[in-house]
N, CA, C and O atoms as a printed pandas DataFrame, in Angstrom:
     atom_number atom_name residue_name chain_id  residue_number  x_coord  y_coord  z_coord
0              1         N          UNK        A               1    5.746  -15.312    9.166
1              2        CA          UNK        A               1    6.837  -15.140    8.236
2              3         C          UNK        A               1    8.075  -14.753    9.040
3              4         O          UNK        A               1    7.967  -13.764    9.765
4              5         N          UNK        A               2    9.072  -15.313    9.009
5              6        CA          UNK        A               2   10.246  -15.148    9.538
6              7         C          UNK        A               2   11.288  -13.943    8.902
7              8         O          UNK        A               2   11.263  -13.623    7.713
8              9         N          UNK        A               3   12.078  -13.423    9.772
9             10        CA          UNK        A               3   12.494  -12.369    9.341
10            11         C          UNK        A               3   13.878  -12.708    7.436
11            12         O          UNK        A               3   14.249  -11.784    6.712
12            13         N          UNK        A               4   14.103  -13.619    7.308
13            14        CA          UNK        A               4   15.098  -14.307    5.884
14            15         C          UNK        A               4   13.472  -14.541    5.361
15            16         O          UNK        A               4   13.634  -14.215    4.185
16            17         N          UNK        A               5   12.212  -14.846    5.452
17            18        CA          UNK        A               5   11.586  -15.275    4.237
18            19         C          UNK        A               5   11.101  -13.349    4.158
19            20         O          UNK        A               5   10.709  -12.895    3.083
20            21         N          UNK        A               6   11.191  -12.590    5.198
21            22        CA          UNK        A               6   10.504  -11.560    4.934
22            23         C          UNK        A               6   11.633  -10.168    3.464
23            24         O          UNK        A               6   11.429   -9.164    2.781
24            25         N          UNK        A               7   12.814  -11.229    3.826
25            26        CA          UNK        A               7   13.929  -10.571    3.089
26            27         C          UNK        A               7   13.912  -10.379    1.807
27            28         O          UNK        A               7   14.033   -9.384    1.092
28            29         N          UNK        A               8   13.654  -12.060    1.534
29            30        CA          UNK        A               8   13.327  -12.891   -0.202
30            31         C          UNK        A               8   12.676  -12.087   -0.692
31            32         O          UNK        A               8   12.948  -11.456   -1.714
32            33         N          UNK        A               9   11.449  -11.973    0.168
33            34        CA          UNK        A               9   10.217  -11.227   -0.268
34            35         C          UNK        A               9   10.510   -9.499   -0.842
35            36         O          UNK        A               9   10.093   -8.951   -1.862
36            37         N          UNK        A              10   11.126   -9.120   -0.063
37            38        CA          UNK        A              10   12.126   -7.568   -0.236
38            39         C          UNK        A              10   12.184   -7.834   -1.726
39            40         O          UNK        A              10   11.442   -7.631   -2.687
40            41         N          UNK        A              11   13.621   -8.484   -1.477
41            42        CA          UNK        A              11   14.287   -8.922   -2.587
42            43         C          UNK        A              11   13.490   -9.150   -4.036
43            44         O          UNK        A              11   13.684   -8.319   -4.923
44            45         N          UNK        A              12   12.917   -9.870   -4.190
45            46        CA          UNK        A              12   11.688   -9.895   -5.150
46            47         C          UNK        A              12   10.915   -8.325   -5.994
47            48         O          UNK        A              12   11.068   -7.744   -7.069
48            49         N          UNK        A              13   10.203   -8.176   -4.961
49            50        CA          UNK        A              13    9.499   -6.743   -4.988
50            51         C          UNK        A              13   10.930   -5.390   -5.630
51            52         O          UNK        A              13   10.781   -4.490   -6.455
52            53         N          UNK        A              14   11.650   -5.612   -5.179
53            54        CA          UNK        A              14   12.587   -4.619   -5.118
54            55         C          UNK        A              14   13.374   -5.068   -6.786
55            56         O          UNK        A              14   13.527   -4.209   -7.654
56            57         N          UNK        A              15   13.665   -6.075   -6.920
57            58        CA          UNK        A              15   14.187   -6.416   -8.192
58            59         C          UNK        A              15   13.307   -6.324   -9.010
59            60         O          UNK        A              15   13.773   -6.201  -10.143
60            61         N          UNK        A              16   12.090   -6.325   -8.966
61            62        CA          UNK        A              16   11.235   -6.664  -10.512
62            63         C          UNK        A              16   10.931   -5.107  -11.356
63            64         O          UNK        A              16   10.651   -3.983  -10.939
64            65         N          UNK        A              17   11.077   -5.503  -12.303
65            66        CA          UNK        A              17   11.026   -4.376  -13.220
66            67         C          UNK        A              17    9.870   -3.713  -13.145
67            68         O          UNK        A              17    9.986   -2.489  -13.077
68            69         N          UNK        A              18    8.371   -4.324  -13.135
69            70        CA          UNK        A              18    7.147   -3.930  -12.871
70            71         C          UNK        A              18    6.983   -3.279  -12.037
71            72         O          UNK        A              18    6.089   -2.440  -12.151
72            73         N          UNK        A              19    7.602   -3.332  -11.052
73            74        CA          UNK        A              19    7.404   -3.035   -9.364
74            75         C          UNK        A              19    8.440   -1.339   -9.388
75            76         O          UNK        A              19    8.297   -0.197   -8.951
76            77         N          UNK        A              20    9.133   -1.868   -9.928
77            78        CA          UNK        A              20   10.072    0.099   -9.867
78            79         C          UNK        A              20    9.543    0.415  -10.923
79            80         O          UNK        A              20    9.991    1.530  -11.188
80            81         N          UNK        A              21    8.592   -0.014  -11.989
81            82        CA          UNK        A              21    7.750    1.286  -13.142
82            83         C          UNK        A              21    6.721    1.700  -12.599
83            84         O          UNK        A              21    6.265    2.820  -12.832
84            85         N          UNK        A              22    6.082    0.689  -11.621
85            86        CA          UNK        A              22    4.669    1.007  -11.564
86            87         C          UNK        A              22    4.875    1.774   -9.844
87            88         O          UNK        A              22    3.957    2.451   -9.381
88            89         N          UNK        A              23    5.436    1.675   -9.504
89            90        CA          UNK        A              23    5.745    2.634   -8.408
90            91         C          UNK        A              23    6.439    4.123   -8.555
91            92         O          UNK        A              23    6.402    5.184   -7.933
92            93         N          UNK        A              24    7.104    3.592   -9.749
93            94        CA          UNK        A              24    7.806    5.587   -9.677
94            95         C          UNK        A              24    6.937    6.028  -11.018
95            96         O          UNK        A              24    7.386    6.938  -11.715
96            97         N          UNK        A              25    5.889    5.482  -11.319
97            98        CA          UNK        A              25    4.995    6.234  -12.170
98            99         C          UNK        A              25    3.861    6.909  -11.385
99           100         O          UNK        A              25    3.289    7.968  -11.641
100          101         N          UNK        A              26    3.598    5.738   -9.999
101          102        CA          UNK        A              26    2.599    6.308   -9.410
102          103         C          UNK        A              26    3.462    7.695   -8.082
103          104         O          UNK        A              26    2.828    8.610   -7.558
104          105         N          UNK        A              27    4.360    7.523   -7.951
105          106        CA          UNK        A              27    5.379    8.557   -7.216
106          107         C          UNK        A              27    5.247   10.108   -8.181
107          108         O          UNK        A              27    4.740   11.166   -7.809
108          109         N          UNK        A              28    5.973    9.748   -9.677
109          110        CA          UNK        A              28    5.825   10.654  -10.388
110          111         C          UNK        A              28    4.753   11.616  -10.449
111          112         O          UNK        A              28    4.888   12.812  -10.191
112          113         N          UNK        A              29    2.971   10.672  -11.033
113          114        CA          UNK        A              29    1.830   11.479  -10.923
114          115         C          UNK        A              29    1.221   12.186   -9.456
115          116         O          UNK        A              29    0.303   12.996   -9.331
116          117         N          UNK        A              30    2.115   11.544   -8.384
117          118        CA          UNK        A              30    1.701   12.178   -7.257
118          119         C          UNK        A              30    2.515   13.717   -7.302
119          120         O          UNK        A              30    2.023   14.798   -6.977
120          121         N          UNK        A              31    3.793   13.482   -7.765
121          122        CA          UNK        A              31    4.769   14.656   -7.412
122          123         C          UNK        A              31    3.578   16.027   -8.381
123          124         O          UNK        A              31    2.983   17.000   -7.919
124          125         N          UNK        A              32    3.645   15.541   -9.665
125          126        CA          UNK        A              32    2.955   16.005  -10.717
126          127         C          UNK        A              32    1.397   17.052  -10.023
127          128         O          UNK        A              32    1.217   18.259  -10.185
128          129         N          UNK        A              33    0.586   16.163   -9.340
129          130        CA          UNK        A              33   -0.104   16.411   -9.096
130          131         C          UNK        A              33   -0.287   17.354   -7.957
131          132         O          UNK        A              33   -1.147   18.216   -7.778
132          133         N          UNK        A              34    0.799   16.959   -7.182
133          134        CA          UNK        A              34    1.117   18.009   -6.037
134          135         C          UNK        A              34    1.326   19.580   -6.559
135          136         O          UNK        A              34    0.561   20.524   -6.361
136          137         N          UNK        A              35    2.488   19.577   -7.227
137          138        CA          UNK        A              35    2.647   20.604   -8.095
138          139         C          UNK        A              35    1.932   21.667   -8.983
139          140         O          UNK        A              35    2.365   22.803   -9.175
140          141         N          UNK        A              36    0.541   21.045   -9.608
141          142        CA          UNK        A              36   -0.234   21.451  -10.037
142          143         C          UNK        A              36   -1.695   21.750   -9.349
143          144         O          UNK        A              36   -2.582   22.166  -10.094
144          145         N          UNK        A              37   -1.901   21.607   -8.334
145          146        CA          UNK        A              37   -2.824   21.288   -7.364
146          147         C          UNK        A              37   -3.133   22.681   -7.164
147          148         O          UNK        A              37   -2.226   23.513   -7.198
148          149         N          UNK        A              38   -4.575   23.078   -6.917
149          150        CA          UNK        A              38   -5.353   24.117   -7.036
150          151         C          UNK        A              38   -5.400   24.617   -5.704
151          152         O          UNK        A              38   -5.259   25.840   -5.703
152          153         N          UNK        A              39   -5.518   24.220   -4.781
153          154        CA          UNK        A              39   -5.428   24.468   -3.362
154          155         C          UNK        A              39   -4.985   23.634   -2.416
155          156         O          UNK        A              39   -4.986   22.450   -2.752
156          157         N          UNK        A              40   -4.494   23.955   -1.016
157          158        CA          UNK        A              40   -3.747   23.176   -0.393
158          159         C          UNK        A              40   -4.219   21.930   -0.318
159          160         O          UNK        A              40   -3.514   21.074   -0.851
160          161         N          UNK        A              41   -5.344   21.534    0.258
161          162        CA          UNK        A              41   -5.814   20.408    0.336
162          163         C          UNK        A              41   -5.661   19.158   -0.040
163          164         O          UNK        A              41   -5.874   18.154    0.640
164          165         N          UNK        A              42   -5.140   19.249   -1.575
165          166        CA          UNK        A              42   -5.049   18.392   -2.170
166          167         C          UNK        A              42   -3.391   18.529   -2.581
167          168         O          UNK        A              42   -2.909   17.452   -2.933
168          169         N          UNK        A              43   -2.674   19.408   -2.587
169          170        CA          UNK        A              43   -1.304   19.338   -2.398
170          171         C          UNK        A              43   -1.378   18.780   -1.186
171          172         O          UNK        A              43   -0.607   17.825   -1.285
172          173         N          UNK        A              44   -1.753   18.774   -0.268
173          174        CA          UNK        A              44   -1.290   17.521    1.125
174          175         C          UNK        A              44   -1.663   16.317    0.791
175          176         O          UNK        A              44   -0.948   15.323    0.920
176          177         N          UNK        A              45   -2.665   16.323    0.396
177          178        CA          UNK        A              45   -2.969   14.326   -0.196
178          179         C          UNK        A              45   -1.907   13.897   -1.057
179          180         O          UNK        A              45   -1.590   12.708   -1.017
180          181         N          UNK        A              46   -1.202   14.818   -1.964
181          182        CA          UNK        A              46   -0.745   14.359   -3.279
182          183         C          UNK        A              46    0.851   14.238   -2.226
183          184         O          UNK        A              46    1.556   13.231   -2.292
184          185         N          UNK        A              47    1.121   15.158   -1.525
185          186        CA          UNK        A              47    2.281   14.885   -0.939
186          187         C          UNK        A              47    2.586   14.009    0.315
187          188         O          UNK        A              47    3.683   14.010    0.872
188          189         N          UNK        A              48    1.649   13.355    0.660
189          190        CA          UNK        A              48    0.668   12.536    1.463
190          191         C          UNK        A              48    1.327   11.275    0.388
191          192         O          UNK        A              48    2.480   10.967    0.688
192          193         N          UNK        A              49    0.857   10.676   -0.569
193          194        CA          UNK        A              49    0.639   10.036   -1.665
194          195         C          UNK        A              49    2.252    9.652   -1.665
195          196         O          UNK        A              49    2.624    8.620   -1.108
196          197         N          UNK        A              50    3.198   10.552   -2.330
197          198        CA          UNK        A              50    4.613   10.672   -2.187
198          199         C          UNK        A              50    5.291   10.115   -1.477
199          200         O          UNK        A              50    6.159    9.298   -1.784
200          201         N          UNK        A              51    4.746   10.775    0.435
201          202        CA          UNK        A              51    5.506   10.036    1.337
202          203         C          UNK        A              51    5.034    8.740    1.571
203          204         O          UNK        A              51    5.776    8.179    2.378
204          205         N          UNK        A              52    3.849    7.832    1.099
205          206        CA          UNK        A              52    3.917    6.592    1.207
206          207         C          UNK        A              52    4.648    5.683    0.324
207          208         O          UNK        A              52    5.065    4.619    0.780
208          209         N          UNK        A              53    4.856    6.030   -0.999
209          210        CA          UNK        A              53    5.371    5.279   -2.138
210          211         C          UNK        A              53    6.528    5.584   -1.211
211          212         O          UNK        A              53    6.918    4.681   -0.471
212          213         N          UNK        A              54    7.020    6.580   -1.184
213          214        CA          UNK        A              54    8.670    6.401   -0.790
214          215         C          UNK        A              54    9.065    5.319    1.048
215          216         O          UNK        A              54   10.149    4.804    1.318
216          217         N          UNK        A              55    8.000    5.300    1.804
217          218        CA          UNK        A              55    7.800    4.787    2.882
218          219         C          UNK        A              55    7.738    3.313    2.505
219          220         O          UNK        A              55    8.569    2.474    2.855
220          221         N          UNK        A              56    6.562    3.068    1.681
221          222        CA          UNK        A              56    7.233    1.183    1.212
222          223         C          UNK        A              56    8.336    0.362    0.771
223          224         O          UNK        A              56    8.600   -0.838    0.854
224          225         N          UNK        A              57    9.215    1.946    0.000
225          226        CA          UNK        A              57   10.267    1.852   -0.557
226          227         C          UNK        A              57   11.425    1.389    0.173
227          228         O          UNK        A              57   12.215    0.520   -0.195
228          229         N          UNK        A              58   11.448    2.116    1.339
229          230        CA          UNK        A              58   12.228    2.039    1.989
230          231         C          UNK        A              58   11.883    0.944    3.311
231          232         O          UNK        A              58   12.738    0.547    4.103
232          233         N          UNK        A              59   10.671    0.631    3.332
233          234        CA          UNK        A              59   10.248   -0.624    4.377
234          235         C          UNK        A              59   11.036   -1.815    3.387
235          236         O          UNK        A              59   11.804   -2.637    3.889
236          237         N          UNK        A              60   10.772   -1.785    2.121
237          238        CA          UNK        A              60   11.129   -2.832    1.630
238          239         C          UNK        A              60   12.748   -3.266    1.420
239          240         O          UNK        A              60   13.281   -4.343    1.155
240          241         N          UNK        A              61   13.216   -2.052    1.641
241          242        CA          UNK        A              61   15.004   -2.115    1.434
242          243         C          UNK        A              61   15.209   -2.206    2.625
243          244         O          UNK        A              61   15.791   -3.289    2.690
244          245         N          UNK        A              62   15.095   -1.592    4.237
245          246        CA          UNK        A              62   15.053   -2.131    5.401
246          247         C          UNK        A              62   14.612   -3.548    5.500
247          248         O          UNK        A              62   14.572   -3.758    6.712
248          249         N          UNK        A              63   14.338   -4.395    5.014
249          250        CA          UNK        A              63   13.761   -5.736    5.257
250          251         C          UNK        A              63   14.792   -6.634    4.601
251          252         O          UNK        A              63   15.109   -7.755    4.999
252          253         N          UNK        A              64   15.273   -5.998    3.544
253          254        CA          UNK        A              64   16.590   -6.728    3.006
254          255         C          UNK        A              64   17.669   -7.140    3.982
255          256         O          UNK        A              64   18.113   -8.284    4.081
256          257         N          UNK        A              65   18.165   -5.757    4.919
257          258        CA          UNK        A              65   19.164   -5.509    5.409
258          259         C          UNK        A              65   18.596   -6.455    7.123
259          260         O          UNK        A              65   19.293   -7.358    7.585
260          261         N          UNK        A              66   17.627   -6.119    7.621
261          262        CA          UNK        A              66   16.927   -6.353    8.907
262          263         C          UNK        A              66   16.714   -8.157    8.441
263          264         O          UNK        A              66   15.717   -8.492    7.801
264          265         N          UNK        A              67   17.762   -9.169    8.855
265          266        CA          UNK        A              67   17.116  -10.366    8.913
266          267         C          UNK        A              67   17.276  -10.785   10.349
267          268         O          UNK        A              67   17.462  -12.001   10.303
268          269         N          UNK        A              68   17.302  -10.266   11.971
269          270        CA          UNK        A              68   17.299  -10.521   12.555
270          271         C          UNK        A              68   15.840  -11.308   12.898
271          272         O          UNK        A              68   15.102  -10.994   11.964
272          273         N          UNK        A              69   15.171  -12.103   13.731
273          274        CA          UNK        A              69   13.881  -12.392   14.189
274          275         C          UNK        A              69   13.174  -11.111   14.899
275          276         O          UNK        A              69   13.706  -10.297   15.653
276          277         N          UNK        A              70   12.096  -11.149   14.538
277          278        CA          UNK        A              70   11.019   -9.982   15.161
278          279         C          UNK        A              70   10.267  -10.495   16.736
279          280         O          UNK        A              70    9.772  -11.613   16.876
280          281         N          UNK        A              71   10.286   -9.965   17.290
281          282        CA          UNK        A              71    9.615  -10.659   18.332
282          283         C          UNK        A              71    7.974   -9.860   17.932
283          284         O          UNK        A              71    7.685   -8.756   17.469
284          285         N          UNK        A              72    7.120  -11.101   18.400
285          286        CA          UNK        A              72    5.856  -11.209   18.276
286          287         C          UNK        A              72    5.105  -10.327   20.177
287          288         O          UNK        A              72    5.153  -10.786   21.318
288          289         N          UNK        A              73    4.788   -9.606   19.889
289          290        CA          UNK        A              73    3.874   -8.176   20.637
290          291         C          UNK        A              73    2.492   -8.755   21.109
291          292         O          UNK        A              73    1.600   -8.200   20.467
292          293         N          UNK        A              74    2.018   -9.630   21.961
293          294        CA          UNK        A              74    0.709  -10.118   22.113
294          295         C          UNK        A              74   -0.131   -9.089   22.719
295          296         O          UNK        A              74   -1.320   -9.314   22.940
Protein backbone atom coordinates (compact mmCIF):
# COMPACT_ATOMS: atom_id res chain seq x y z
CA UNK A 1 0.00 0.00 0.00
CA UNK A 2 1.45 3.21 -0.95
CA UNK A 3 1.68 6.05 1.22
CA UNK A 4 -1.85 8.38 -0.92
CA UNK A 5 -3.76 4.87 -0.86
CA UNK A 6 -2.69 4.62 2.92
CA UNK A 7 -4.25 8.31 3.25
CA UNK A 8 -7.81 7.43 1.48
CA UNK A 9 -7.83 4.80 3.83
CA UNK A 10 -7.29 7.49 6.91
CA UNK A 11 -9.68 9.45 5.32
CA UNK A 12 -12.46 6.89 5.26
CA UNK A 13 -12.04 5.48 8.81
CA UNK A 14 -11.78 8.98 10.14
CA UNK A 15 -14.96 10.34 8.33
CA UNK A 16 -17.43 7.58 9.03
CA UNK A 17 -19.86 8.10 11.56
CA UNK A 18 -19.65 4.42 12.87
CA UNK A 19 -16.05 4.62 13.33
CA UNK A 20 -16.07 7.97 15.77
CA UNK A 21 -19.29 6.23 17.80
CA UNK A 22 -17.90 3.06 18.10
CA UNK A 23 -14.53 4.25 19.10
CA UNK A 24 -15.36 7.02 21.59
CA UNK A 25 -17.89 4.63 23.14
CA UNK A 26 -15.25 2.12 23.50
CA UNK A 27 -12.69 5.18 24.79
CA UNK A 28 -15.57 6.32 27.03
CA UNK A 29 -16.20 2.68 28.83
CA UNK A 30 -12.49 2.45 29.17
CA UNK A 31 -12.21 6.01 30.85
CA UNK A 32 -15.42 4.80 32.92
CA UNK A 33 -13.91 1.81 33.87
CA UNK A 34 -10.63 3.14 34.82
CA UNK A 35 -12.31 5.37 37.17
CA UNK A 36 -14.27 2.91 38.87
CA UNK A 37 -11.76 0.17 39.06
CA UNK A 38 -11.23 -1.65 42.36
CA UNK A 39 -7.55 -1.91 42.35
CA UNK A 40 -4.67 -0.79 40.40
CA UNK A 41 -4.36 -3.49 38.14
CA UNK A 42 -7.04 -3.03 36.27
CA UNK A 43 -6.98 0.84 36.31
CA UNK A 44 -3.70 0.17 34.20
CA UNK A 45 -5.45 -2.10 31.64
CA UNK A 46 -8.40 0.29 31.46
CA UNK A 47 -5.88 3.18 31.01
CA UNK A 48 -3.84 0.90 28.89
CA UNK A 49 -7.23 0.52 26.79
CA UNK A 50 -7.49 4.56 26.51
CA UNK A 51 -4.02 5.02 25.33
CA UNK A 52 -4.62 2.70 22.40
CA UNK A 53 -8.02 4.05 21.12
CA UNK A 54 -6.40 7.41 21.28
CA UNK A 55 -2.99 5.93 19.56
CA UNK A 56 -5.08 4.66 16.38
CA UNK A 57 -6.62 7.89 16.49
CA UNK A 58 -3.98 9.65 15.94
CA UNK A 59 -2.01 6.94 13.60
CA UNK A 60 -4.95 7.49 11.54
CA UNK A 61 -4.88 11.42 11.33
CA UNK A 62 -0.94 11.18 10.90
CA UNK A 63 -1.56 9.11 7.74
CA UNK A 64 -3.77 11.78 6.34
CA UNK A 65 -1.13 14.39 6.66
CA UNK A 66 2.14 11.77 6.03
CA UNK A 67 1.70 11.03 2.10
CA UNK A 68 5.30 10.90 1.55
CA UNK A 69 6.55 7.04 0.38
CA UNK A 70 7.66 4.75 3.30
CA UNK A 71 10.66 3.00 2.66
CA UNK A 72 10.37 -0.77 3.02
CA UNK A 73 12.97 -2.16 6.19
CA UNK A 74 14.06 -5.79 4.92
Amino acid sequence: MNAKERASLAEQLLSNPMFAELFDGVERNAIEAMIAARDDATRARSAMRVQAIRDLRSDCQNSLRDTTPRRVVA
